[in-house]
C-alpha positions in Angstrom: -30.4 -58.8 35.2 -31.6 -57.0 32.3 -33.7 -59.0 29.4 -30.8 -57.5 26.7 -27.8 -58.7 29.2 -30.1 -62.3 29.8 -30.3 -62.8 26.1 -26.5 -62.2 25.4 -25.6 -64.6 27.7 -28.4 -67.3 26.4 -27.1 -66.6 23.0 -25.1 -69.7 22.3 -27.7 -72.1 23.6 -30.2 -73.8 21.7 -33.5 -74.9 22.8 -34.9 -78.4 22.9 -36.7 -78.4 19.5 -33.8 -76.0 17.7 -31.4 -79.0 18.4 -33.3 -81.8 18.0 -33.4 -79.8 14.4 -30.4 -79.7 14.0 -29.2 -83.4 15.1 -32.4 -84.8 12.8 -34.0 -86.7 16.0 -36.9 -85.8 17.4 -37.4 -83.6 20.8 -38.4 -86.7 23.0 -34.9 -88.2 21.6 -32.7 -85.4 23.1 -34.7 -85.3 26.1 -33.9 -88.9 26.6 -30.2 -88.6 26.1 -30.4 -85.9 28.5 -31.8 -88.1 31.0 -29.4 -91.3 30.0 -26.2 -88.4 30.5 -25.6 -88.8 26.9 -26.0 -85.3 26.4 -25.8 -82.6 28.8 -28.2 -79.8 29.4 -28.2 -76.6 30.9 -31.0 -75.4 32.7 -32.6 -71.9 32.1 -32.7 -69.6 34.8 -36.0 -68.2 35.3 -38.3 -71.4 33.7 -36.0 -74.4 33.9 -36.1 -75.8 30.1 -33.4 -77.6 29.0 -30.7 -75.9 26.9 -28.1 -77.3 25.0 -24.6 -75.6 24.0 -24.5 -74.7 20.4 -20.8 -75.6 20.1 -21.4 -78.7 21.4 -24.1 -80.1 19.0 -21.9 -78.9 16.3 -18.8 -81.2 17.9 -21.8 -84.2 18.0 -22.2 -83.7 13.8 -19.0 -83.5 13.0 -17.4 -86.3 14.9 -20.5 -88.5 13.5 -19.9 -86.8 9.9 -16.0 -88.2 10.5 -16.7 -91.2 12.1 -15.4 -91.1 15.1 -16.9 -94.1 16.5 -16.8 -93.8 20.3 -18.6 -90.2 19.8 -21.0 -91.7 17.0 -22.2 -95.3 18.8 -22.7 -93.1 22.3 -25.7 -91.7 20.5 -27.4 -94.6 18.5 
C-alpha cells in the first residue's frame, strides 16, 4: 500500500490528542474510555496507536450538546 492510498483511507480518523481536543478531556481520559469500552478505537496498521472515527466523536458532542442522557452519563 502506497503512503497517498494509506493516508486516504486514515483520513477520517483522528488521533488520540486531536480528539481528546476536540471532546475537551484530556488524552489519558480517552485512553481510559478506550479501555472501559466506552469509546472504541481503531488501531493503526503499521504502529498500533489508537484511532478514533471522526464521525463518531462528532455523534458524542452532539448527543451531549442535546442531552440525550444515556449517550451523555456513559461518558461522565
Amino acid at each position: 500500500m502506497d503512503k497517498d492510498n494509506q493516508e486516504r483511507q486514515l483520513s477520517g480518523y483522528m488521533t488520540v490528542r486531536q480528539a481528546a481536543s476536540i471532546l475537551g478531556v484530556s488524552s489519558s481520559t480517552l485512553r481510559n474510555w478506550d479501555r472501559m469500552g466506552k469509546l472504541r478505537a481503531f488501531r493503526h496498521p503499521f504502529n498500533g496507536y489508537r484511532l478514533y472515527l471522526q464521525t463518531e466523536l462528532e455523534k458524542i458532542l452532539k448527543n451531549v450538546a442535546q442531552g440525550v442522557k444515556s449517550d451523555a452519563k456513559k461518558f461522565i
